[in-house]
C-alpha positions as CSV (number, residue, x, y, z in Angstrom):
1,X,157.3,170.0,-115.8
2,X,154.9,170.7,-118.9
3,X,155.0,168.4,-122.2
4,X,155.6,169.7,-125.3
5,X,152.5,170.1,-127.4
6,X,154.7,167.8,-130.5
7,X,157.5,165.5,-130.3
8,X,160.6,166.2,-131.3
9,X,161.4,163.6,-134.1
10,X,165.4,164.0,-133.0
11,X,164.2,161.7,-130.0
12,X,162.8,158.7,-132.5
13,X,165.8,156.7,-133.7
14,X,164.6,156.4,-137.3
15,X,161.1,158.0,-137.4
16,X,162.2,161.0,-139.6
17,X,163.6,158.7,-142.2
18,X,160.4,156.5,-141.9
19,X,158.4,159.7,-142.8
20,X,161.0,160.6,-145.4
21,X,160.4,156.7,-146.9
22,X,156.8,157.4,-146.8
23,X,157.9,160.4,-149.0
24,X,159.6,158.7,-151.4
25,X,157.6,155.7,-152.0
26,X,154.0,157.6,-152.5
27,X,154.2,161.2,-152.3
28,X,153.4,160.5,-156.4
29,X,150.5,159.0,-155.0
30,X,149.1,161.1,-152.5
31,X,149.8,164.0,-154.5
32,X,147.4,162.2,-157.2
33,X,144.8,161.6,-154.6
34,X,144.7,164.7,-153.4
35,X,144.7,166.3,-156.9
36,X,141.2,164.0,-157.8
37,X,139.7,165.0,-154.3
38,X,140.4,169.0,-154.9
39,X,140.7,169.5,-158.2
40,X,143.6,171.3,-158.0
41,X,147.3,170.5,-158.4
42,X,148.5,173.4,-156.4
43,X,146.2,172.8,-153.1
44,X,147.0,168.9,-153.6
45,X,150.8,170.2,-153.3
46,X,150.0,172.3,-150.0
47,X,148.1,169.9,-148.1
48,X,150.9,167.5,-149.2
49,X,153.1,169.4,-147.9
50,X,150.6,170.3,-144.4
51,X,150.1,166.2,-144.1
52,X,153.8,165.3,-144.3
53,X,153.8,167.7,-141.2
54,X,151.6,166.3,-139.4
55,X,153.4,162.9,-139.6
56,X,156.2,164.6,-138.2
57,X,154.6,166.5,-135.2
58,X,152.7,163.3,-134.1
59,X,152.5,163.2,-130.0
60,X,152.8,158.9,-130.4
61,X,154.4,158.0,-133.6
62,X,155.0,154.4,-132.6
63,X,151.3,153.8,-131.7
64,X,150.8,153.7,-135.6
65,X,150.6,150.2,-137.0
66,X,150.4,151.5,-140.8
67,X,152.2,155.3,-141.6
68,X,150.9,154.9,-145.5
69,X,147.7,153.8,-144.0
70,X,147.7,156.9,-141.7
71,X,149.5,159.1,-144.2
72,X,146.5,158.9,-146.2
73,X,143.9,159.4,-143.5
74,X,145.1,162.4,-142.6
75,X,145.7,163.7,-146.3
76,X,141.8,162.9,-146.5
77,X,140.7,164.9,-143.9
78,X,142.8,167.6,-145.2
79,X,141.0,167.4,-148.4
80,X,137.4,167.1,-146.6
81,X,138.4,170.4,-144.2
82,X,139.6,172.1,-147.3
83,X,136.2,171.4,-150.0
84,X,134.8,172.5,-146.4
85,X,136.4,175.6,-146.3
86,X,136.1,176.2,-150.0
87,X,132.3,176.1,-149.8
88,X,132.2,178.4,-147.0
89,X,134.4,181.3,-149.0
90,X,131.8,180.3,-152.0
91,X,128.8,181.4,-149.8
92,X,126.9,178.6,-151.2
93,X,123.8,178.5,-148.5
94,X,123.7,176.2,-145.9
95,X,120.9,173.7,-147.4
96,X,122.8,173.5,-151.0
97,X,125.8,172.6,-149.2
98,X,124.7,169.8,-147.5
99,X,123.0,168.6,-151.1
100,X,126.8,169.5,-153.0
101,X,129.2,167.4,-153.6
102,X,132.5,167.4,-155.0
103,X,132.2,167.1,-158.7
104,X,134.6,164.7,-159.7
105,X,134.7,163.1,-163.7
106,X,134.2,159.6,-163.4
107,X,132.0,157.1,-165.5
108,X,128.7,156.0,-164.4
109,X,129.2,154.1,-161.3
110,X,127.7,150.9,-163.5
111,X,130.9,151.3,-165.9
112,X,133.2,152.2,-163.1
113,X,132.0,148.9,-161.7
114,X,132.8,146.7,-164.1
115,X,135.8,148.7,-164.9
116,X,137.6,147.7,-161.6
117,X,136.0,144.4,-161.7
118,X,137.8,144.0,-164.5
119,X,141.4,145.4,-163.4
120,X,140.8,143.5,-160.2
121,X,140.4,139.8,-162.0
122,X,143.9,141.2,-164.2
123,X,145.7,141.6,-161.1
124,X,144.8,138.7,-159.6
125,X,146.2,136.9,-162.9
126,X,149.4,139.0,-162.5
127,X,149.8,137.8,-159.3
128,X,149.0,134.3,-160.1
129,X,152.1,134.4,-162.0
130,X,154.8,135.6,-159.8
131,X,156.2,133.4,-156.9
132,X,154.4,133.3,-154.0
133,X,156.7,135.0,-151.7
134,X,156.6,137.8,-154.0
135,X,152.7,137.9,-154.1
136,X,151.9,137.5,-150.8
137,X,154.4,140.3,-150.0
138,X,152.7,142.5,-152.4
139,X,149.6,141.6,-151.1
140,X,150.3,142.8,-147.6
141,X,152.0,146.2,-148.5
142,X,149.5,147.3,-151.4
143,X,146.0,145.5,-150.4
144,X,146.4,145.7,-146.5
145,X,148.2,149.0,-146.2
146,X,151.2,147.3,-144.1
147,X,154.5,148.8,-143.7
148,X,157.6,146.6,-145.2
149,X,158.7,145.6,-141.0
150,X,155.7,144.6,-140.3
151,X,155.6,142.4,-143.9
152,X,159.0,141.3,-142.8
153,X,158.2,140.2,-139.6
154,X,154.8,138.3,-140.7
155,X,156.8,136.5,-143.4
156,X,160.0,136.1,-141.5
157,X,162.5,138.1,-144.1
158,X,164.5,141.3,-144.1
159,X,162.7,144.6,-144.4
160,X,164.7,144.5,-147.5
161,X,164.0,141.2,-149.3
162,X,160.3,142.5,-148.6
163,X,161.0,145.6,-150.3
164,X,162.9,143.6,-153.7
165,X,159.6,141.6,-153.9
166,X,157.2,144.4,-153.7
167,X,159.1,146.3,-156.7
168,X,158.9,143.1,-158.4
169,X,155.4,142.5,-158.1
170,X,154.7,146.6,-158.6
171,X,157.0,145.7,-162.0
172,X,155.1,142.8,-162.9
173,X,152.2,144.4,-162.4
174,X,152.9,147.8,-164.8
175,X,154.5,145.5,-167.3
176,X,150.9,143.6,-167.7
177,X,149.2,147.0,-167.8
178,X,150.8,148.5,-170.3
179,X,150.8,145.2,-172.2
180,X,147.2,145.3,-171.8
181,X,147.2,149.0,-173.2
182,X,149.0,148.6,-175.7
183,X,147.5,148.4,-179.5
């Protein structure tokens, strides 16, 4: 009897609506990360799209400690195979390409430095503030790349409670920002 080359994600209780989670909660996200890797809104949108497939046709789903974690991986290859691909068309020869890099806008890597020195020592101060439940939870889910079961079962709460103090630490955080931006 042969395997299928994909599973079927009818036959994971849950899996599609873990994937469709994962779409909720960062598909902003990726969609912006793919964007600054390409350059271009409507490729970021396709391989999106091509990545939330992938997570879908996976042969061992479960085998995944992190989906965002994996999510991401698999939109960056995506974005690699594509500037790839994009050079290739260009027929830029083989010894330029090598040298090329993406050309992405971003400060000096000096000012860049100090810049997310800076935001880093901010959020640390944001999180200082909140209760320690709701930092640590933050911690593990943002920082670590954990998925809101795992944080649950690590801090012994519901997948939910982990989920209320992640929003409130992702709150807290955006309130200070914008406090910070503001003139």
């Amino acid at each position: 009897m042969n395997q299928p080359d994909f599973i079927d994600v009818a036959t994971l209780p849950g899996y599609a609506t873990r994937v469709e989670a994962l779409f909720r909660e960062h598909n902003r996200a990726l969609l912006a990360f793919l964007q600054c890797r390409l350059g271009s809104l409507a490729d970021a949108q396709e391989l999106a799209q091509e990545t939330y497939m992938r997570m879908l046709t996976l042969e061992h789903p479960e085998q995944i400690d992190s989906l965002r974690a994996f999510l991401f991986r698999i939109a960056a290859n995506l974005a690699v195979d594509r500037l790839r691909m994009r050079r290739l068309r260009e027929g830029v020869p083989t010894e330029e390409r090598l040298e090329a890099q993406p050309e992405l806008h971003l400060a000096p890597l000096p000012e860049r430095h100090v810049a997310a020195t800076q935001q880093w020592r901010e959020l640390h101060v944001a999180l200082r503030e909140l209760p320690a439940k709701t930092s640590r939870a933050f911690v593990l889910y943002a920082i670590e790349g954990r998925d809101f079961e795992a944080i649950a079962q690590a801090m012994k709460l519901s997948a939910r409670m982990v989920r209320y103090h992640v929003t409130r630490a992702l709150a807290h955080c955006r309130a200070r920002i914008e406090e910070r931006e503001m003139p």
